[in-house]
N, C-alpha and C positions, 0 to 999 in steps of 0.2 A: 479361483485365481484372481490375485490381484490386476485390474483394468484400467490401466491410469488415464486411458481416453474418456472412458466413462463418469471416471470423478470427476475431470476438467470440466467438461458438458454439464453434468448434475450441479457443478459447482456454479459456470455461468448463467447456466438457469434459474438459480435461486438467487443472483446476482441481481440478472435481470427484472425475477418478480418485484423485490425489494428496489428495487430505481423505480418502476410503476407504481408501487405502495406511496412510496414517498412523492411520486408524481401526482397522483390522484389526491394524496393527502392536501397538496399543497393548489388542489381544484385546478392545474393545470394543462391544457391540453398538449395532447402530442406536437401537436404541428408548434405550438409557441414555446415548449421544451426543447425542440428541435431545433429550433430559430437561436432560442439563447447561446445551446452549443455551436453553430455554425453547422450542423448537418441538414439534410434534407428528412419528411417527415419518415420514408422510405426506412436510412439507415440507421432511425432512433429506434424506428418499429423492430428492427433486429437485432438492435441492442439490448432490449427489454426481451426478446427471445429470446437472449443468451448468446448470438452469435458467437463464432472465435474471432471472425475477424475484426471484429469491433477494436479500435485501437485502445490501449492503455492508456491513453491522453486523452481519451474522451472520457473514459469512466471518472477519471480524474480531474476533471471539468464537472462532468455530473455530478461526482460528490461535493464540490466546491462549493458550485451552484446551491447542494443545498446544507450547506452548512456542516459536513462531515470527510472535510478534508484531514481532520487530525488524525480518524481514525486509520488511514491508509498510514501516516504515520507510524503511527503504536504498531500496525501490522508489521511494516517496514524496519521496525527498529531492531538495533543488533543484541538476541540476547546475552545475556552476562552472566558467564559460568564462577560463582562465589568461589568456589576452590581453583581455578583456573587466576581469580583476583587475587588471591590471598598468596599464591606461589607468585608471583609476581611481585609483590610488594616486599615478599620474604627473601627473594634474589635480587634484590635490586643490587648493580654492578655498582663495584668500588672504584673510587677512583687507582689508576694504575700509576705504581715506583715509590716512591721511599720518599719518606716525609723531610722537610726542609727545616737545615737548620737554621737557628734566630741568627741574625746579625747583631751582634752585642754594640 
């Protein structure tokens, strides 16, 4: 059976390793990782453990921080159904009443 609590958790877990990877990569410590965000070193450290409560705006700061703010983007963006485009372009509304005649 599908566990949608389970994906969430698995998912900010893998969140979290990945903010560490890039934290380490970048020879950074917690506590001055922490600092940059404006958190304590407490609730970075549960960040990086996946917490839920961790807010959206800090991950979002985190990524910033290191330079993969776009990718939250491209996540974010609306995808574009081509045949959904195409019926769209193909109905586009007419103007409505009867065409006018020239003034001679």
């Amino acid at each position: 059976m599908f566990n949608n609590n389970t994906n969430i958790e698995s998912l900010l877990i893998q969140f979290g390793q990945r903010l560490k990877d890039a934290r380490l990569g970048r020879n950074e410590s917690q506590d001055l990782f922490a600092q940059r965000l404006g958190l304590t070193r407490q609730s970075y450290s549960r960040m990086e453990k996946g917490s839920p409560q961790t807010q959206i705006g800090n991950w979002l700061a985190a990524s910033s921080i290191l330079g993969r703010l776009g990718e939250w983007k491209d996540l974010l963006a609306e995808k574009e159904d081509l045949f959904a485009k195409l019926e769209r372009t193909k109905s586009n509304r007419q103007r409505a009443g009867s065409r006018r005649k020239r003034k001679k």
